[in-house]
N, C-alpha and C positions, 0 to 999 in steps of 0.2 A: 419378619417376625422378630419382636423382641427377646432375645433369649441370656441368662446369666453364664456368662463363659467362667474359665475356673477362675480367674485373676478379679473378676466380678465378683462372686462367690465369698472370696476371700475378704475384699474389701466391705462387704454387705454385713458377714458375718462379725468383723473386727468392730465396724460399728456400732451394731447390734449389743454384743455384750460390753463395748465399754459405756453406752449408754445405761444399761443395767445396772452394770455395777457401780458405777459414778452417781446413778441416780440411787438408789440404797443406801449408799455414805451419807448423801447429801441430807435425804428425809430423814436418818437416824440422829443425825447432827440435828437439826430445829426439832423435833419428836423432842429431844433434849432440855429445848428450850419451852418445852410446850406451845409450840408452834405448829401447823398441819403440815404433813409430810410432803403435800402437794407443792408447797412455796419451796422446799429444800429440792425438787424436782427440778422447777422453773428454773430457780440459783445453780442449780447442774448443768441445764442447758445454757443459761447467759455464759458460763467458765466457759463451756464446752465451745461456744460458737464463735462467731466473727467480732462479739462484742469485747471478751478476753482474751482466749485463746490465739483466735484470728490475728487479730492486734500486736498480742504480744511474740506470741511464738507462730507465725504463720505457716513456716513449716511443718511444724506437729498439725496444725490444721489441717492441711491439703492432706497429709497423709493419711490423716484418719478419718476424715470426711471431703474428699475429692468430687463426689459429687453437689457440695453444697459449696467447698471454694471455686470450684471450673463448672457450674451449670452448663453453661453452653458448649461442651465441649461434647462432641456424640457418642464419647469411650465411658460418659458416666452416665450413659443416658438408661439403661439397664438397670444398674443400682440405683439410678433415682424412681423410677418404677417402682424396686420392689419395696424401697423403703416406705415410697408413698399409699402402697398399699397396706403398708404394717399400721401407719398412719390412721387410714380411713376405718380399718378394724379396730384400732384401740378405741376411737371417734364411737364406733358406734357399739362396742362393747361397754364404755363408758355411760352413754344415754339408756342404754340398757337396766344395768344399777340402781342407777339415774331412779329410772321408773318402777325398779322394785321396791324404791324407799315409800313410794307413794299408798299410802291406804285412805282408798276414797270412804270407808265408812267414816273412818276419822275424820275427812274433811263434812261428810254428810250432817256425823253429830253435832260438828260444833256450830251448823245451820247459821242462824242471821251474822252473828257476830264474825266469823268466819267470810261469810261470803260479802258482808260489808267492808272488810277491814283488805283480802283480797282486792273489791272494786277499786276503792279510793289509792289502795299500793300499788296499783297498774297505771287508773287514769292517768293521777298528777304526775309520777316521772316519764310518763311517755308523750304528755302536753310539754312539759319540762323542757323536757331533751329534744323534741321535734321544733319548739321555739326557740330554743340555744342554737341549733343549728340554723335557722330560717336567721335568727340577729347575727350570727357570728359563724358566718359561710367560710371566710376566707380562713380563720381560725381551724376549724376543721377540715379544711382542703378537700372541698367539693363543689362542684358545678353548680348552676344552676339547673339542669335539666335533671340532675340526681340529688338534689339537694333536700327532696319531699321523704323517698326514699333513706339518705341517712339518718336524717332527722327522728323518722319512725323508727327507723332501728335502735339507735342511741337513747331513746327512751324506752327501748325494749328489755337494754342491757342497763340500765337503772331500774329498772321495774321489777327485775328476779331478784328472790335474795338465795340464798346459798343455803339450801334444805341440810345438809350434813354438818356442814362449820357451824352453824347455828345449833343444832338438834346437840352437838358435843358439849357445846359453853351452857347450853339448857340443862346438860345433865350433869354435869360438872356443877352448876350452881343450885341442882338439887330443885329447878323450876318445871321438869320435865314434865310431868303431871300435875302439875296445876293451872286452875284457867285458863291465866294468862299463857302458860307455856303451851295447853293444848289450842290454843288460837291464833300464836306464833307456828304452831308445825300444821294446824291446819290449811291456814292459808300459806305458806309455803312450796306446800305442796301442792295446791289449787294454781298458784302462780305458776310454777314450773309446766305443767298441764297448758295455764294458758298461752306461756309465753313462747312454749316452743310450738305450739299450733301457729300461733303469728307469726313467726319467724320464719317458719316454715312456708307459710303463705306468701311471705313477702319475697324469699327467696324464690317460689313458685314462677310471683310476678315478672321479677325478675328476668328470669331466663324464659320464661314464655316464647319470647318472638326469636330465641333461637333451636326450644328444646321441638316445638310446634305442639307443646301440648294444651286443649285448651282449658282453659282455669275454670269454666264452671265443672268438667267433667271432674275434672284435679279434687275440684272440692264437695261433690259429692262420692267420689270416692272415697276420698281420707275421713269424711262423717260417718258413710255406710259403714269403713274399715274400721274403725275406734267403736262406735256403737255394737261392732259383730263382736269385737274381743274383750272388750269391757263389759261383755253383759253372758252371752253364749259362750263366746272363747273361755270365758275367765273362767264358768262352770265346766267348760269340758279338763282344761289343764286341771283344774280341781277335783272334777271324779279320777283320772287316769294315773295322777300320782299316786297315791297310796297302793296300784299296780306296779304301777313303773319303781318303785323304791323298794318290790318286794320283790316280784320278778327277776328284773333287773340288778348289774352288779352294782354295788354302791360304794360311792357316787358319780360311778362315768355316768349310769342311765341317764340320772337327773340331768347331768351337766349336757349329755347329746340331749336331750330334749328339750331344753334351756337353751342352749346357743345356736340349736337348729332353727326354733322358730323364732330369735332373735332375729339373724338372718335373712329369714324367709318375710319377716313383716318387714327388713328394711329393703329388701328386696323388692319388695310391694311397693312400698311408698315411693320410691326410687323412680319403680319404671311407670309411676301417673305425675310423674313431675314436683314430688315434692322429696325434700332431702332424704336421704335413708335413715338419718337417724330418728327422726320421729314414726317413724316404724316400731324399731327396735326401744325407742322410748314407748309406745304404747303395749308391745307385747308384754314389757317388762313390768307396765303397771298391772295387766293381766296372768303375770306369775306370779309376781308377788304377792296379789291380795288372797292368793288360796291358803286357806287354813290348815290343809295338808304339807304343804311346804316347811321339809322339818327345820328349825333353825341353822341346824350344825349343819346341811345344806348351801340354806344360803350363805351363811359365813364361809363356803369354800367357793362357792361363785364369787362373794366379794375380793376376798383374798387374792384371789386368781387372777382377776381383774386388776383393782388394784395395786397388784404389787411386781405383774407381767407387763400386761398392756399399758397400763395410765402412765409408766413412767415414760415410754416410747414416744407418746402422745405431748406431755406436757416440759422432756425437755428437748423436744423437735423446737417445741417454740423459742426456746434461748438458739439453738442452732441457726433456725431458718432465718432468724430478726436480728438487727443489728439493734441492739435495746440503748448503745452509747450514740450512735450516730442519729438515731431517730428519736431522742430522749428530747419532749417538747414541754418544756415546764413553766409555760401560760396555759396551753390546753391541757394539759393536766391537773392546773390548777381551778380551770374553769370548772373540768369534767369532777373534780371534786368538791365542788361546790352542788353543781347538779344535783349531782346521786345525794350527797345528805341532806340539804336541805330539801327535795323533792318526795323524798321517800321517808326520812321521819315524819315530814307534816302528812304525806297522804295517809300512811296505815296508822298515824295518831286517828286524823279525823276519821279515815273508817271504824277503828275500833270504838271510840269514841258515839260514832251514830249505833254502833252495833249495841250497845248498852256498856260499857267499861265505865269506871271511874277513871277520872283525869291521871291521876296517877299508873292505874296501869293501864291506859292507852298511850302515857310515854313509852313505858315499860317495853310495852309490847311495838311503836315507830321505832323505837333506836334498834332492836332485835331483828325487826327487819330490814334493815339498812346493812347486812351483811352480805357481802357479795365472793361466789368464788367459782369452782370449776366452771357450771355453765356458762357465765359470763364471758369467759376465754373459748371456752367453744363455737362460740355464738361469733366472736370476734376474729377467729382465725377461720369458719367456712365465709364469714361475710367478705375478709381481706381477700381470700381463693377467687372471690367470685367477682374481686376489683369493685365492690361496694365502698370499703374502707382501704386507706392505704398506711405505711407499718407503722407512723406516728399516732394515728388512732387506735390502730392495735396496742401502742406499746403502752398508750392511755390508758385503757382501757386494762390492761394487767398490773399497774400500777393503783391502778383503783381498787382492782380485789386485794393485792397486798396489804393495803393500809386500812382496808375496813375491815380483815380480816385479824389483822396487829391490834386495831381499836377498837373493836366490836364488845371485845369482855371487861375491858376498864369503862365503856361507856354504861353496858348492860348493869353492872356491879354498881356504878355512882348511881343510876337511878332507881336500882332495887334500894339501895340500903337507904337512900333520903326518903323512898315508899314506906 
């Protein structure tokens, strides 16, 4: 039995909050710059890990993360457990969120244009990115017998745009409620729905022939499961809050009732073979669309999340990746090529067949072309599961940086020439 002895304990804990607190500095420093807190996190963890820290001062490294400088050693094996565990909670505390931002009326009302502009943002960068890999295998450092496999994924992770970093430069630029911008957050959020259902499947694929679970069971479960909580579920959490916020002390009730059944849905999805987080993404679409759901509420679920868990999460990744040693800047350059040119032409031309004028079916391609947290999530369970290895990873988070940097001078030049 794996168990944390006191000197474990110690080391876990010392971790713990100097990740906290280094990550806080870091997000309030870009927040500064009007930059997302998220990238000052990452920038926490690249210092923190083997890419600075490691490098320069390797002593402070091993000390304050010995289980990420000595893997192999079986005295960290303990603390690498329980940290991995704090890991998979932020993971799916995060998808969570994730799915509270989504309101499917929204995506319902904005109908054709919405659900065009959706199709053609998914098709093209996932033909895109599945044929960049199928011409430039060795580029991406993949086999041939997995090479169908990255390919679809890599157009998975060009295909989402960043429902939050988007939704902020919308209302900052005062577009937030208007056509265009309700057809930018509808399909947004239509995409993230669809992308983590595929991901989810693929990853299903995936591990099939060792989990032994079989895929059609897999997927009529996850249909039944999503159909039961997006339609039943969603009205039952909707009658029982307005109990539960009165009864109840406020806001522990809501919060146990909110992270219980996150939980329990990732728990679900988990044990029929498909990741836990798309669990926990669909409960969260199902709590959030209740109209009971006070705001001040959710703002303390976001908060919670955000500014507890996400940092754990997102500067694991500068720790665990060596971001200098696997820093590959052909594939980088390729991989940003992909993502903008694949993903402004597609949700051009979908907005475009949906009825837009030319002008803002740009409007509305370059807005989608914004890439961020899920992206990196996507890309650190895929790495887990030896789909991608850390050069594609570190692609891949170098992608959401710089579209994230770009996204509001580009949005801005094509508003104001509109």
């Amino acid at each position: 039995m794996v168990k944390l002895q006191h000197h474990d304990m110690i080391v876990f804990l010392i971790a713990l909050g100097t990740i906290l607190i280094i990550a806080r500095l870091f997000a309030e420093l870009f927040k500064q710059f009007k930059l997302p807190s998220v990238l000052g996190e990452i920038i926490a963890g690249v210092i923190l890990g083997p890419s600075v820290l490691g490098f320069l001062w390797p002593e402070s490294f091993e000390y304050l993360f010995p289980f990420i400088a000595h893997p192999e050693h079986t005295s960290t094996i303990p603390v690498q457990y329980a940290m991995d565990s704090m890991i998979n909670i932020s993971v799916i505390m995060l998808l969570f969120i994730a799915g509270l931002e989504v309101q499917l009326p929204l995506v319902i009302e904005q109908g054709k244009v919405a659900l065009s502009t959706t199709f053609f943002s998914m098709l093209i960068p996932i033909g895109v990115g599945y044929l960049g890999v199928q011409f430039l295998p060795d580029l991406f450092m993949v086999s041939t017998a997995d090479v169908g496999f990255v390919g679809f994924f890599i157009g998975v992770v060009l295909s989402i745009t960043a429902l939050p970093v988007i939704a902020r430069i919308l209302i900052d630029m005062k577009l937030f409620k208007t056509r265009i911008g309700m057809t930018i957050i509808a399909s947004a959020m239509l995409i993230d729905l669809l992308g983590w259902l595929i991901f989810s499947v693929l990853l299903s694929v995936i591990e099939d022939a060792d989990s032994g679970v079989n895929l059609t069971y897999t997927l009529v479960s996850i249909v039944l499961f999503g159909g039961f909580m997006l339609t039943i579920g969603s009205r039952l959490i909707d009658k029982s809050l307005p109990w539960v916020q009165t009864k109840f002390s406020w806001p522990g009730g809501v919060l146990a009732l909110a992270f219980g059944l996150c939980f329990l849905g990732a728990a679900f999805t988990e044990s029929i073979g498909i990741h836990s987080i798309l669990g926990a993404f669909i409960v969260g679409i199902a709590f959030g669309d209740s109209a009971n759901l006070r705001e001040r509420t959710r703002e303390i679920i976001h908060q919670f999340i955000t500014n507890v868990f996400a940092p754990i999460f997102f500067v694991s990744i500068g720790l665990y990746v060596d971001f200098v040693e696997n820093f590959n800047l052909p594939l980088i350059l390729v991989l940003l090529i992909l993502a903008y040119s694949s993903k402004i032409l597609g949700a051009h031309i979908g907005a475009r067949l949906g009825g837009l004028k030319k002008n803002d079916a740009l409007a509305v391609g370059v807005s989608m072309n914004t890439h961020g947290v899920l992206e990196i999530i996507l890309g650190s369970l895929a790495m887990a599961v030896g789909l991608i290895n850390e050069e594609v990873f570190v692609a891949i988070v170098v992608l959401v940086v710089v579209s994230i940097i770009t996204s509001a001078p580009m949005i801005k030049k094509v508003i104001n020439r509109k």
